[in-house]
C-alpha positions, 0 to 999 in steps of 0.5 A: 201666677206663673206657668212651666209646661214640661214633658215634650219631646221627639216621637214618632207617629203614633207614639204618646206623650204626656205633658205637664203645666205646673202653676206657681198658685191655685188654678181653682180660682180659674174655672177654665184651664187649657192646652194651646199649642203654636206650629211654625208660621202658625198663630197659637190656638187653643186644642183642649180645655177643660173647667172645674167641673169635669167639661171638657172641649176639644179642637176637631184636629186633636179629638180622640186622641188627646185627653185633658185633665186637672189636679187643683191640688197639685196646681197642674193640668194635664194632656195626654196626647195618643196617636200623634201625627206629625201634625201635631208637632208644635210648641205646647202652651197652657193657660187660662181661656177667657173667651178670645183672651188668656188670663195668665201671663204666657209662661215656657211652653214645651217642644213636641216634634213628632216624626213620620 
C-alpha cells in the first residue's frame, strides 16, 4: 500500500485546513487509521486515529479543534484541522497504528505551516 497526504498549506492563526491521505488499496483491512504529524527537531507522534467503527482518538494538544474521519470507499482519510495555532505547524503524515508501530510503509507527507 502506498500513501500521499495532500491538502497543507500556509495559514494563519486560526484559519483551517483540510487534508487529505489517499491509499493506493483498501484501508478497510486496517481497522486503525491516523494522522501523524513531525514538527522541526521533533519525533513524529500520532494526534488523531480513528477505527472502522466510527472510535476515534485525539492527542490533548489537537482535541477539539481537529476531526478525523474515513471513507473506506474512496481508500482516504481525513483531518480537518480548526483553529490552527502556530504550534500546529508540522509535516502531516497518515498511517496505520499498531500499537507503538505503523503497518504501512511511510509515504510523502504534507507541509502545514501556520503563522502567528
Amino acid at each position: 500500500v502506498q500513501l500521499q497526504a495532500s491538502g497543507g498549506g500556509s495559514v494563519q492563526a486560526g484559519g483551517s485546513l483540510r487534508l487529505s491521505c489517499a491509499a493506493s488499496e483498501s484501508i478497510f483491512r486496517y481497522d486503525d487509521m491516523g494522522w501523524y504529524r513531525q514538527a522541526p527537531g521533533k519525533q513524529r507522534a500520532l494526534v488523531a486515529r480513528i477505527r472502522n467503527d466510527g472510535n476515534t482518538y485525539y492527542a490533548d494538544s489537537v482535541k477539539g479543534r481537529f476531526a478525523i474521519s474515513r471513507d473506506n470507499a474512496k481508500n482516504t482519510v481525513y483531518l480537518q484541522m480548526n483553529r490552527l495555532e502556530p504550534e500546529d505547524t508540522a509535516v502531516y503524515y497518515c498511517n496505520a497504528p499498531w500499537g507503538d508501530y505503523v503497518r504501512i510503509n511511510w509515504g510523502q507527507g504534507t507541509l502545514v505551516t501556520v503563522s502567528s
